[in-house]
Chimera marker file (.cmm) of the C-alpha trace (Angstrom):
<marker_set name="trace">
<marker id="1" x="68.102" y="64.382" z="124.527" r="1" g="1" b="0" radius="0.5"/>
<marker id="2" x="68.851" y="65.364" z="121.161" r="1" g="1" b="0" radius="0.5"/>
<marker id="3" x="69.949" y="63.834" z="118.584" r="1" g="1" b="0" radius="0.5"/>
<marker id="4" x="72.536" y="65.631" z="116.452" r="1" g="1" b="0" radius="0.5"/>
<marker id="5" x="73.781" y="64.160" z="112.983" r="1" g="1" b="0" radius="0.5"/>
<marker id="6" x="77.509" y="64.804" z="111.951" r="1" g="1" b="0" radius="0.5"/>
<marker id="7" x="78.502" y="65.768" z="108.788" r="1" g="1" b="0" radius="0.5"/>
<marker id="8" x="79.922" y="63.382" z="106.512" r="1" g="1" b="0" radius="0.5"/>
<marker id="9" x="83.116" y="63.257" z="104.767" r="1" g="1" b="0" radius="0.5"/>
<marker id="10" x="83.587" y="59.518" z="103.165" r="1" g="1" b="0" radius="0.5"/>
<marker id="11" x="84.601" y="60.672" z="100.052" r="1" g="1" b="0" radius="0.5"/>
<marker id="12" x="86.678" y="63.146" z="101.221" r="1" g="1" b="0" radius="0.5"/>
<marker id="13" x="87.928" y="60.451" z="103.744" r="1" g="1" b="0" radius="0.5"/>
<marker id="14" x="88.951" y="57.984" z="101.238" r="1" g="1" b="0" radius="0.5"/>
<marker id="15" x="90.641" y="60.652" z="99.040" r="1" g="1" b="0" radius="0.5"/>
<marker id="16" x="92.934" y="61.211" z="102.603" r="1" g="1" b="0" radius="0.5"/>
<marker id="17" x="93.598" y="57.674" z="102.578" r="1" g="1" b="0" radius="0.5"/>
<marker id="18" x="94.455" y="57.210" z="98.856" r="1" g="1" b="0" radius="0.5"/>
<marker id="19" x="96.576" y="60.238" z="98.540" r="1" g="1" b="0" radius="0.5"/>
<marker id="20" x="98.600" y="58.544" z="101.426" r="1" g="1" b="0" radius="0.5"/>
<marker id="21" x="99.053" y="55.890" z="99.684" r="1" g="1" b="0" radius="0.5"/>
<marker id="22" x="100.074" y="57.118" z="96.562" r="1" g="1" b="0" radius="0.5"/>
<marker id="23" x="102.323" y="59.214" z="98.485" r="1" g="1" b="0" radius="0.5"/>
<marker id="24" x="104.072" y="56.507" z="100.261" r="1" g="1" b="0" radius="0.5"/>
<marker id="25" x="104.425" y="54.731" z="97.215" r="1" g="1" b="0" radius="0.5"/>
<marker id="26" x="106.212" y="57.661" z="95.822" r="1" g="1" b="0" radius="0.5"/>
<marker id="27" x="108.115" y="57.221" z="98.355" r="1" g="1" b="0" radius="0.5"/>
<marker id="28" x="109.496" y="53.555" z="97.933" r="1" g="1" b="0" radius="0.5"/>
<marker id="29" x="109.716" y="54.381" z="94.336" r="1" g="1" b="0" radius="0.5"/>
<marker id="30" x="112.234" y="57.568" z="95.172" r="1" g="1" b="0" radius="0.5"/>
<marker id="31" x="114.325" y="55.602" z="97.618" r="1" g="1" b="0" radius="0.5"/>
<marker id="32" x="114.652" y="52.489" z="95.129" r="1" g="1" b="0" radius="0.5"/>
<marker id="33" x="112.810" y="49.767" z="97.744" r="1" g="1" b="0" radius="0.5"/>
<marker id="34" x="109.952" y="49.554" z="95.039" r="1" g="1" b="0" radius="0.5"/>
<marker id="35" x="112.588" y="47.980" z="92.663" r="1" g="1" b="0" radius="0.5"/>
<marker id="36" x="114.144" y="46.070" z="95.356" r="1" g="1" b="0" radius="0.5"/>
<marker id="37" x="110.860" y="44.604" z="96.398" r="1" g="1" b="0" radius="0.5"/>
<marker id="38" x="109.880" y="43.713" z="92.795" r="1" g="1" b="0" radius="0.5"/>
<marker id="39" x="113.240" y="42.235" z="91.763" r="1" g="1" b="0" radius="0.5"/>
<marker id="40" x="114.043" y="40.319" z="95.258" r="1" g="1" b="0" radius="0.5"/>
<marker id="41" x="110.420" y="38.421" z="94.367" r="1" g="1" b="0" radius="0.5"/>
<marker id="42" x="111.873" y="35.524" z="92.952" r="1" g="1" b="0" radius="0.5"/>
<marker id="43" x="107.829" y="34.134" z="92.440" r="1" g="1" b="0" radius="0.5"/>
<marker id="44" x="106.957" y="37.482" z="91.493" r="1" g="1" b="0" radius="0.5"/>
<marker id="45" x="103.540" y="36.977" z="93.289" r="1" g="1" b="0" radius="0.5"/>
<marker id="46" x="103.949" y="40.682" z="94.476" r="1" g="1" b="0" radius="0.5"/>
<marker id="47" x="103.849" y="41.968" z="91.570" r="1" g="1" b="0" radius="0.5"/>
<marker id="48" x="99.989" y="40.448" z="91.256" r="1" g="1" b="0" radius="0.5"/>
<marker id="49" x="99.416" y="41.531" z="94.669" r="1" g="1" b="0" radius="0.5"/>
<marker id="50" x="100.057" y="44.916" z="94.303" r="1" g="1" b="0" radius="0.5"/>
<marker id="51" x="98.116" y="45.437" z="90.933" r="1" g="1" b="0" radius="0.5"/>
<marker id="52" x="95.342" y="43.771" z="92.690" r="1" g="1" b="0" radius="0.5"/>
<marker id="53" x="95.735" y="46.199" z="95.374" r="1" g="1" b="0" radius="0.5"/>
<marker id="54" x="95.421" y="49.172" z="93.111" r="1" g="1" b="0" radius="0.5"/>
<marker id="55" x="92.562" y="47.873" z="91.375" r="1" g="1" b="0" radius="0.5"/>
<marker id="56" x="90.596" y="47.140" z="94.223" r="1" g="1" b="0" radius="0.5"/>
<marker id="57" x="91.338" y="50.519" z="95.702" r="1" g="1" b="0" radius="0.5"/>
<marker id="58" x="89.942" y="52.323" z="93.028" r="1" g="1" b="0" radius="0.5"/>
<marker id="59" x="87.318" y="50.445" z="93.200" r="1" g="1" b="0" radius="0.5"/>
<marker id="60" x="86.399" y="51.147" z="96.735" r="1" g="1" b="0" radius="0.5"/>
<marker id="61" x="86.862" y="55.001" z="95.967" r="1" g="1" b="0" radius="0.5"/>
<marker id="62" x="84.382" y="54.663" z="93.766" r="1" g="1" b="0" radius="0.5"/>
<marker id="63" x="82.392" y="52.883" z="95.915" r="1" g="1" b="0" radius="0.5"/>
<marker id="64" x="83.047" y="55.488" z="98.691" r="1" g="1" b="0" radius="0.5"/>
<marker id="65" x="82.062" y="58.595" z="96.149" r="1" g="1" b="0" radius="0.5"/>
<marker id="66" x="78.412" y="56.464" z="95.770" r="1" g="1" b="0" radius="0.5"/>
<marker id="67" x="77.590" y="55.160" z="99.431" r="1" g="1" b="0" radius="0.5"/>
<marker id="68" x="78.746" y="59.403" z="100.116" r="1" g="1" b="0" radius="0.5"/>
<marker id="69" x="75.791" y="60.449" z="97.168" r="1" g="1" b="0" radius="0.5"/>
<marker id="70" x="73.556" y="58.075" z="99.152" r="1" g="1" b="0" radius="0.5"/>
<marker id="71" x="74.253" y="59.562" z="102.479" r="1" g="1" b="0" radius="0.5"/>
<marker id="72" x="73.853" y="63.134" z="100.908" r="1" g="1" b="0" radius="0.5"/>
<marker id="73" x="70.344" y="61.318" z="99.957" r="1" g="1" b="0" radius="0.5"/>
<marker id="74" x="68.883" y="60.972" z="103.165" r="1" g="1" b="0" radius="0.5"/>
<marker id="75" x="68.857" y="64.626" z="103.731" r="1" g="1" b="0" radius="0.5"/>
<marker id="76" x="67.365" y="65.238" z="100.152" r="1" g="1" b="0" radius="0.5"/>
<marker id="77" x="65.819" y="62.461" z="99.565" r="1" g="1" b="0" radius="0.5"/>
<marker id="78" x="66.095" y="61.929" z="95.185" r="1" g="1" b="0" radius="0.5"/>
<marker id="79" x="65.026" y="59.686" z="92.761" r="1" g="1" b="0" radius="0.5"/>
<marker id="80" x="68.671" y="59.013" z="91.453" r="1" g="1" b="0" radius="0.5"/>
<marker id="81" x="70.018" y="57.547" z="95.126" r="1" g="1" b="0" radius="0.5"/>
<marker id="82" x="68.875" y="54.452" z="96.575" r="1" g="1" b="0" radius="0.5"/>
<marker id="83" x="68.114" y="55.882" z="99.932" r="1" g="1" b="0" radius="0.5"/>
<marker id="84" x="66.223" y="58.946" z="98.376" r="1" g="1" b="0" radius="0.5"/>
<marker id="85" x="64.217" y="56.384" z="96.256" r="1" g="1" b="0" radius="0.5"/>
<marker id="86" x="63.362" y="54.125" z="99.373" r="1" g="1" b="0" radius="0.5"/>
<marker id="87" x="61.846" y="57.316" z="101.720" r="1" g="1" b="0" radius="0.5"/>
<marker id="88" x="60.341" y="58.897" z="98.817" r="1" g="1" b="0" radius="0.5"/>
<marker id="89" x="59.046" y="55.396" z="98.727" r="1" g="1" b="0" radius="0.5"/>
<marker id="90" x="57.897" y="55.166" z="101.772" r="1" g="1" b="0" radius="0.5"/>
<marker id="91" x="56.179" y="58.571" z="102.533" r="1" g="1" b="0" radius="0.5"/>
<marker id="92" x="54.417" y="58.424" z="99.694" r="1" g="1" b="0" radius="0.5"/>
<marker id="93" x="53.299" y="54.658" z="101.403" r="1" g="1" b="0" radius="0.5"/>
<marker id="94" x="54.080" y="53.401" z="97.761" r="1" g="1" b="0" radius="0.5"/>
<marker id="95" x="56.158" y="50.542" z="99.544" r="1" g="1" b="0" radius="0.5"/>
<marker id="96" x="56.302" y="47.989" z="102.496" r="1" g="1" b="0" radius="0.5"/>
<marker id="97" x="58.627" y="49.328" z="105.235" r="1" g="1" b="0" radius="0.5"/>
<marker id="98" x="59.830" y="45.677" z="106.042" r="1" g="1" b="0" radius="0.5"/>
<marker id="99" x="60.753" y="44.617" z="102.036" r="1" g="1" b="0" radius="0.5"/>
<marker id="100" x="62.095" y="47.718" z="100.851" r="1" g="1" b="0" radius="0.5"/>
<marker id="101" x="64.305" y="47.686" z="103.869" r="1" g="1" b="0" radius="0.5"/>
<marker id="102" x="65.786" y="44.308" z="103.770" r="1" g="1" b="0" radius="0.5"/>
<marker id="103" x="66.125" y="45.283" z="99.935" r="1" g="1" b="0" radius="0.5"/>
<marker id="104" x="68.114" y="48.373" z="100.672" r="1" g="1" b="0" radius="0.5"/>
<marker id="105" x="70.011" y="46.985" z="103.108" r="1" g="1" b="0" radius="0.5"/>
<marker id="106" x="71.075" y="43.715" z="100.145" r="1" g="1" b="0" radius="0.5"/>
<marker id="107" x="71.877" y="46.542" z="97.896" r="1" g="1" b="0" radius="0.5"/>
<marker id="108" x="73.932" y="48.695" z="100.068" r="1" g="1" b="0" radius="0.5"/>
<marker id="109" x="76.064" y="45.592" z="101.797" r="1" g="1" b="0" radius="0.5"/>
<marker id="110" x="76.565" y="43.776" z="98.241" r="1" g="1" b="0" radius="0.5"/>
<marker id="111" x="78.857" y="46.679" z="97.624" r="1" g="1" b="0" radius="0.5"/>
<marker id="112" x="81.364" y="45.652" z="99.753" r="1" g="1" b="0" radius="0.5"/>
<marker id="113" x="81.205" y="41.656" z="98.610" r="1" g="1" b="0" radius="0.5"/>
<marker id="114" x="83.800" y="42.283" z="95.991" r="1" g="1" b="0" radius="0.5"/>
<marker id="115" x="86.345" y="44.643" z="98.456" r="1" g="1" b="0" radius="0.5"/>
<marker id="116" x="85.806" y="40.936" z="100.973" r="1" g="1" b="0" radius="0.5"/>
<marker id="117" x="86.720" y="38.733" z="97.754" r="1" g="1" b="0" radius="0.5"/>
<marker id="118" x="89.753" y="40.765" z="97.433" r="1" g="1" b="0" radius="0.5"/>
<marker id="119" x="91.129" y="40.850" z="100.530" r="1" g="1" b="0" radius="0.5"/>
<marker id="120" x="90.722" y="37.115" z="100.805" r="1" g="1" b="0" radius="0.5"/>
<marker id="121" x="92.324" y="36.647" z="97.194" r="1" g="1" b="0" radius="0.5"/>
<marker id="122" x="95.273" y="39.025" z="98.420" r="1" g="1" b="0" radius="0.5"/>
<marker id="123" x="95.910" y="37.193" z="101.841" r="1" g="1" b="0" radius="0.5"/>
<marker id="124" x="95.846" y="33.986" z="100.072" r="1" g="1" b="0" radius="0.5"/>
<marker id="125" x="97.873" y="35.147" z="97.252" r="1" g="1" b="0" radius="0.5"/>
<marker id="126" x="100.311" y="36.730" z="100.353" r="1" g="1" b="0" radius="0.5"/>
<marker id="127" x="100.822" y="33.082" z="101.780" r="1" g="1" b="0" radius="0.5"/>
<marker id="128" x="101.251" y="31.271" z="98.956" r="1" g="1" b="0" radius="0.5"/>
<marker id="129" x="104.049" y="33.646" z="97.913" r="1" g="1" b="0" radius="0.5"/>
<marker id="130" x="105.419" y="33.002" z="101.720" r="1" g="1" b="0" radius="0.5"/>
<marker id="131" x="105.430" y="29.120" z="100.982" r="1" g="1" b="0" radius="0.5"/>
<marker id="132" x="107.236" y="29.538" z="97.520" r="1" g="1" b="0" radius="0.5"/>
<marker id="133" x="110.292" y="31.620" z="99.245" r="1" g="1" b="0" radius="0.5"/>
<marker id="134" x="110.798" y="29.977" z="101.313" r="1" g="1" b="0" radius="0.5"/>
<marker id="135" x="110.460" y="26.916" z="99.278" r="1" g="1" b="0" radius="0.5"/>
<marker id="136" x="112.970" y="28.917" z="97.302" r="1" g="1" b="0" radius="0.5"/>
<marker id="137" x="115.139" y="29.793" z="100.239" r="1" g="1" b="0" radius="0.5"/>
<marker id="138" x="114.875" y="26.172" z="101.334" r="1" g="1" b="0" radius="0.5"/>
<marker id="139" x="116.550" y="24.877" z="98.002" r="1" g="1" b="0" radius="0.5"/>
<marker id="140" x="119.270" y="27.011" z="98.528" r="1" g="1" b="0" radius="0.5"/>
<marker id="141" x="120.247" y="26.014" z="100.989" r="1" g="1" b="0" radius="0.5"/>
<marker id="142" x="120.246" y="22.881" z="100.456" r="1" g="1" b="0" radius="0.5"/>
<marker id="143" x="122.350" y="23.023" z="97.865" r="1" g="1" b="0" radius="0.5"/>
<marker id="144" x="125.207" y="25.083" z="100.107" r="1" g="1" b="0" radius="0.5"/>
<marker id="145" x="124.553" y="22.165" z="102.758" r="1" g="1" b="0" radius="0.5"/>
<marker id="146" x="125.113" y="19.544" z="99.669" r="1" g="1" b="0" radius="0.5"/>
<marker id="147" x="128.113" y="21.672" z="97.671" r="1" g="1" b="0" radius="0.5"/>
<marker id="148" x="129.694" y="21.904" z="101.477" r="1" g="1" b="0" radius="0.5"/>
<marker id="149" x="129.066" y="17.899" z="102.164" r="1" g="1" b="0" radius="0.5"/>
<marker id="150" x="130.936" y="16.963" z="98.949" r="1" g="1" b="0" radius="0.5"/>
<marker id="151" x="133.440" y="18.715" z="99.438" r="1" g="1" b="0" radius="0.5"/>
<marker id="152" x="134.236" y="17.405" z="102.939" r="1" g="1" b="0" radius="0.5"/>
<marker id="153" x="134.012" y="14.295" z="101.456" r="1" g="1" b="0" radius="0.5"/>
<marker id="154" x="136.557" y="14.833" z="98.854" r="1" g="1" b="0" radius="0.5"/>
<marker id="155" x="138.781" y="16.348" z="101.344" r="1" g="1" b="0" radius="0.5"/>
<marker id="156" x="138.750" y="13.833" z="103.400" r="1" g="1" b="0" radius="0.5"/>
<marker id="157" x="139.261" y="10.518" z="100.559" r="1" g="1" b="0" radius="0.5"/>
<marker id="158" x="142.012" y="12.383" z="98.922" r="1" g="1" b="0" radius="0.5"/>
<marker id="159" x="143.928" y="12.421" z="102.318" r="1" g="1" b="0" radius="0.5"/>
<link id1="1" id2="2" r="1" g="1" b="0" radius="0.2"/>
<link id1="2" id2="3" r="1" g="1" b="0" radius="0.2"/>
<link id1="3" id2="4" r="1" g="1" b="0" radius="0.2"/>
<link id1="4" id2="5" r="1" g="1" b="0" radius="0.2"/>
<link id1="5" id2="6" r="1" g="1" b="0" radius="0.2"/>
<link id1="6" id2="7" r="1" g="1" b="0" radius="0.2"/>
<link id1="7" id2="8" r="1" g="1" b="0" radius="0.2"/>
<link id1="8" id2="9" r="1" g="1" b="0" radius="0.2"/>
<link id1="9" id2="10" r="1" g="1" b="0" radius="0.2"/>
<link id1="10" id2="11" r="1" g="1" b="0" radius="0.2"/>
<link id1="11" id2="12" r="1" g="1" b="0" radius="0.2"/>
<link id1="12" id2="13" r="1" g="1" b="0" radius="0.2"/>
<link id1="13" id2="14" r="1" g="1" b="0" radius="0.2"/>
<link id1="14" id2="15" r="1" g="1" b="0" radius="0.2"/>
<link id1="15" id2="16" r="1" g="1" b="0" radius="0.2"/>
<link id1="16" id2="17" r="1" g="1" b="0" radius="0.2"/>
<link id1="17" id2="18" r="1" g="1" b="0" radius="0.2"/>
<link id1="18" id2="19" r="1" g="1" b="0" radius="0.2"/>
<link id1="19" id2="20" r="1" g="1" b="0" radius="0.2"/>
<link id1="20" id2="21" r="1" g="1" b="0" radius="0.2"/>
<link id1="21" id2="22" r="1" g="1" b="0" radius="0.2"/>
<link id1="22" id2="23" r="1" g="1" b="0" radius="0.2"/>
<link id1="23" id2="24" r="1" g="1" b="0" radius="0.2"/>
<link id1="24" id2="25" r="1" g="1" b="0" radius="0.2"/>
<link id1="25" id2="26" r="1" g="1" b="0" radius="0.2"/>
<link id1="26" id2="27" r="1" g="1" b="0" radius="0.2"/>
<link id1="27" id2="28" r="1" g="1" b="0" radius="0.2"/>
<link id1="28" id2="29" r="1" g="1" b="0" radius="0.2"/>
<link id1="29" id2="30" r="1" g="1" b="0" radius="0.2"/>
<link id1="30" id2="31" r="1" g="1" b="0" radius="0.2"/>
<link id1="31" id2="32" r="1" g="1" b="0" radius="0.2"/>
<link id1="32" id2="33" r="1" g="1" b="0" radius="0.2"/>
<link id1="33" id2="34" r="1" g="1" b="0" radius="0.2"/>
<link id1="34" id2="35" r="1" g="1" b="0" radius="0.2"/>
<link id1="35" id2="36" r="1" g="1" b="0" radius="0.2"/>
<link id1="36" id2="37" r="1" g="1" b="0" radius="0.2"/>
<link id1="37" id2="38" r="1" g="1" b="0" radius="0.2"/>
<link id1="38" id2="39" r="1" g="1" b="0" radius="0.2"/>
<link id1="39" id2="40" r="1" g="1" b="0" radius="0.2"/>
<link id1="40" id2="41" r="1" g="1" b="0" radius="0.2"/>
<link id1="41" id2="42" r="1" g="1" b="0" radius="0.2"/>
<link id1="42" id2="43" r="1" g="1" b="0" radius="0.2"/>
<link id1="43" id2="44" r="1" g="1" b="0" radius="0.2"/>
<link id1="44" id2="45" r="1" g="1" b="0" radius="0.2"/>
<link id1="45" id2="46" r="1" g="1" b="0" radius="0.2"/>
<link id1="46" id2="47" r="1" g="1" b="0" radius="0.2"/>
<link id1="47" id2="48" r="1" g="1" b="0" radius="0.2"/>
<link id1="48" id2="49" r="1" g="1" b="0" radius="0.2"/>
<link id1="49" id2="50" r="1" g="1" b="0" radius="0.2"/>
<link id1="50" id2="51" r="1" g="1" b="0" radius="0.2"/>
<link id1="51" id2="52" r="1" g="1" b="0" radius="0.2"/>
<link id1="52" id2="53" r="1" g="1" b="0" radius="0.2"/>
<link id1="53" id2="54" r="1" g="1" b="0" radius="0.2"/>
<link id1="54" id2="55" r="1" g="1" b="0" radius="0.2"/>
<link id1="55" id2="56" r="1" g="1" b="0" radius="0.2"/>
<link id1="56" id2="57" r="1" g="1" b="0" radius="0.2"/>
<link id1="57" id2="58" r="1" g="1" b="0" radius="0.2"/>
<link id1="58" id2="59" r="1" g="1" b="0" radius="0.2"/>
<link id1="59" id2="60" r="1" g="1" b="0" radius="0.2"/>
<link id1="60" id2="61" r="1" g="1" b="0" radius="0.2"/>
<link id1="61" id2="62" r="1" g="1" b="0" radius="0.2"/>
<link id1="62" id2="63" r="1" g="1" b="0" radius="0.2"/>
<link id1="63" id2="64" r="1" g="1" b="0" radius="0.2"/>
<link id1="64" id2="65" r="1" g="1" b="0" radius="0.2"/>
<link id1="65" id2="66" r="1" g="1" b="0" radius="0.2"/>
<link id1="66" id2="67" r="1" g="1" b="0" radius="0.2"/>
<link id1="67" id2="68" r="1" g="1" b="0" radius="0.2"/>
<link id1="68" id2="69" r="1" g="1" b="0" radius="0.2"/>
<link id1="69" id2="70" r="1" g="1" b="0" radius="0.2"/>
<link id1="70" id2="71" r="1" g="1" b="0" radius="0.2"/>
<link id1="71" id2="72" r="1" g="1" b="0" radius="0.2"/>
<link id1="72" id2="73" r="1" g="1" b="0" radius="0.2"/>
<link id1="73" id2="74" r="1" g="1" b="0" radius="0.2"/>
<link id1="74" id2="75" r="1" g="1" b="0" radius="0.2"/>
<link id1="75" id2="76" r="1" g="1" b="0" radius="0.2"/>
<link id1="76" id2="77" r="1" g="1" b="0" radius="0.2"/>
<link id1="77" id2="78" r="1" g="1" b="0" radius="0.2"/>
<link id1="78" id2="79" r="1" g="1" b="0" radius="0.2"/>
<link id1="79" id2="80" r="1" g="1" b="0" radius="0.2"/>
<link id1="80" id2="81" r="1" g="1" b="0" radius="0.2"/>
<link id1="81" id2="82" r="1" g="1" b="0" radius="0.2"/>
<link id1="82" id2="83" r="1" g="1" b="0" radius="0.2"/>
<link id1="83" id2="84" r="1" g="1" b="0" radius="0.2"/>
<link id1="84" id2="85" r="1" g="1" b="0" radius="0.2"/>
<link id1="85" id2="86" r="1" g="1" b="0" radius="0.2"/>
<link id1="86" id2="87" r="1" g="1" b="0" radius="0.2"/>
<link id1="87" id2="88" r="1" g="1" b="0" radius="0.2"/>
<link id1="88" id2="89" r="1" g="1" b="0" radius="0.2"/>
<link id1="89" id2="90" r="1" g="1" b="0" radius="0.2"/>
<link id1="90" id2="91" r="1" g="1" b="0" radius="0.2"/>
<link id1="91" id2="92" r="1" g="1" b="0" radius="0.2"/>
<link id1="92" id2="93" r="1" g="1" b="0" radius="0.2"/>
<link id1="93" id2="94" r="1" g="1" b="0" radius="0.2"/>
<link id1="94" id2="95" r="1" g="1" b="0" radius="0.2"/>
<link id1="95" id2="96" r="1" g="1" b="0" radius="0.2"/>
<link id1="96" id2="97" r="1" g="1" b="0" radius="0.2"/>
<link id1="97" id2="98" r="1" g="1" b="0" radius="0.2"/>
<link id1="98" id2="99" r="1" g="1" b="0" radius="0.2"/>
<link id1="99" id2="100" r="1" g="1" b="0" radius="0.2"/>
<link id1="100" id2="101" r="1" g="1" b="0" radius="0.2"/>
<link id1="101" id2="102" r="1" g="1" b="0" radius="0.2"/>
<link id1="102" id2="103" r="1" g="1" b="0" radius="0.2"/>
<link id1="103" id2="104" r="1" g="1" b="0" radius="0.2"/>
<link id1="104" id2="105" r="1" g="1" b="0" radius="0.2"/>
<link id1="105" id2="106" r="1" g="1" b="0" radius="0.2"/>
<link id1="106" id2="107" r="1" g="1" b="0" radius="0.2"/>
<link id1="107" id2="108" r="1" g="1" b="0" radius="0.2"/>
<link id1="108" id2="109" r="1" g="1" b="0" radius="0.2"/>
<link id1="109" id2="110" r="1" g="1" b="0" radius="0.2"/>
<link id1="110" id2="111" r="1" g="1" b="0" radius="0.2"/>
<link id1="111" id2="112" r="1" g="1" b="0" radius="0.2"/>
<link id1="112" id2="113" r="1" g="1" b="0" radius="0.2"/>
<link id1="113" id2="114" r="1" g="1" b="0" radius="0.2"/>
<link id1="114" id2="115" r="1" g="1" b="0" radius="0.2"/>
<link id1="115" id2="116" r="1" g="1" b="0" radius="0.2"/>
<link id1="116" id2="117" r="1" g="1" b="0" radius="0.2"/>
<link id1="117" id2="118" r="1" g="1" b="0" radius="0.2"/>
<link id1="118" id2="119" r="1" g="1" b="0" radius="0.2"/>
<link id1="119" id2="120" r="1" g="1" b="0" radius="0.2"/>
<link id1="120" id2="121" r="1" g="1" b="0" radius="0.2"/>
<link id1="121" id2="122" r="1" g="1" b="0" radius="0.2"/>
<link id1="122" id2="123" r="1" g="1" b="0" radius="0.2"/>
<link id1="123" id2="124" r="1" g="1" b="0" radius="0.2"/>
<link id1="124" id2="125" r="1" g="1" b="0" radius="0.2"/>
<link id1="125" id2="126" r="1" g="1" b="0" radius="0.2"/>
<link id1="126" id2="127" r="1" g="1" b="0" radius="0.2"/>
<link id1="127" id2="128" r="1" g="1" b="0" radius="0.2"/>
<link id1="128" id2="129" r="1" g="1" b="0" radius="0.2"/>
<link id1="129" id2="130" r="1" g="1" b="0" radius="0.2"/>
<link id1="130" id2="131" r="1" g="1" b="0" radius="0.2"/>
<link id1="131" id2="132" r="1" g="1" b="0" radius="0.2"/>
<link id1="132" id2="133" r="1" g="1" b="0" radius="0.2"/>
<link id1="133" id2="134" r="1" g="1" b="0" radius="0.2"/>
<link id1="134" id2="135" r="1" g="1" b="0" radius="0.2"/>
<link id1="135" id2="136" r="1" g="1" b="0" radius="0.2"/>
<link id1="136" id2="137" r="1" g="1" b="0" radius="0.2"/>
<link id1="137" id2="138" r="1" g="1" b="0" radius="0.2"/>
<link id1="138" id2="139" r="1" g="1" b="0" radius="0.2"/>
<link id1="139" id2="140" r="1" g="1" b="0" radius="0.2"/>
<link id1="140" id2="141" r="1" g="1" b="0" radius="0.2"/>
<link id1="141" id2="142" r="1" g="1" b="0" radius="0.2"/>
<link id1="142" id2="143" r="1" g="1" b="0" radius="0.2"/>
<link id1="143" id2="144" r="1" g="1" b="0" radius="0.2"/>
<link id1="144" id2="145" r="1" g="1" b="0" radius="0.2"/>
<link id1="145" id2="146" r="1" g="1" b="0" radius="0.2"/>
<link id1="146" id2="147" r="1" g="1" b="0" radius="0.2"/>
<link id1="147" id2="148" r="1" g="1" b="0" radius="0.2"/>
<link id1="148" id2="149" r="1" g="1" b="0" radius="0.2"/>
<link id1="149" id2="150" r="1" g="1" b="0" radius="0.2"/>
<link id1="150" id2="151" r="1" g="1" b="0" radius="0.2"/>
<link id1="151" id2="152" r="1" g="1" b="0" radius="0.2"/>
<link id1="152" id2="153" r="1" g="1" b="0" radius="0.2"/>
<link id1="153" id2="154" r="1" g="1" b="0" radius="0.2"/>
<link id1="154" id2="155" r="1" g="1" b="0" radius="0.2"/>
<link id1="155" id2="156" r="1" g="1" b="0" radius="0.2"/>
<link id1="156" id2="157" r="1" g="1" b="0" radius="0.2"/>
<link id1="157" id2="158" r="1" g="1" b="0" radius="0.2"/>
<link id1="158" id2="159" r="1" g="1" b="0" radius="0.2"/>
</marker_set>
């Protein structure tokens, strides 16, 4: 059985994803729910969110357009990619298979450490703004239920 290798599109991938993105945003910009979402935030932790989320999206397109160069590298293997520089490495028996592995593999998966921080930064950042409105929401309602209580109470002494 043979083994047959796809071809890769990461890059081009991501740039599918982004463009959806910025297009939906577009989107909720045109129709006015952009504003709506931004000035409804009464913490305005959204407003952090989402420039977190664009900054960490870039960031992963850029990270996509490298870990693409080193896929490209393992069919010509180059100096300039990590994956070219390991098998040129390793035919020329200049390095230990078992070292230079585990090193590639550290380099290639401490790309994505930052992308995990930021999701767990935005999904904490997400719940606290949950606590805060309804913390918010909380208040005011309280204050109907105690504007509504005095003036029962009123009512019913002046009678």
């Amino acid at each position: 059985m043979l083994i047959r290798k796809k071809k890769n599109f990461l890059f081009l991938e991501s740039l599918l994803i982004t463009s959806l993105l910025i297009f939906f945003s577009y989107l909720l910009y045109d129709l006015g729910l952009f504003t709506l979402i931004i000035e409804s935030d009464k913490s305005k932790i959204s407003v952090i969110i989402l420039f977190l989320y664009l900054a960490s999206s870039a960031h992963w397109l850029i990270i996509a357009l490298n870990l693409d160069k080193e896929i490209k590298g393992i069919d010509n293997p180059d100096q300039s990619t990590l994956i070219g520089n390991f098998i040129l490495g390793f035919k020329d028996h200049k390095t230990s298979s078992d070292n230079s592995l585990k090193l590639l593999q550290d380099e290639l998966s401490n790309k994505f450490s930052l992308g995990y921080l930021a999701v767990d930064v935005l999904l904490k950042l997400g719940l606290t703004g949950t606590v805060i409105g309804l913390h918010f929401d909380a208040a005011s309602y309280w204050e109907k239920f105690r504007i509504s209580i005095l003036r029962y109470f009123r009512n019913y002494f002046q009678q």
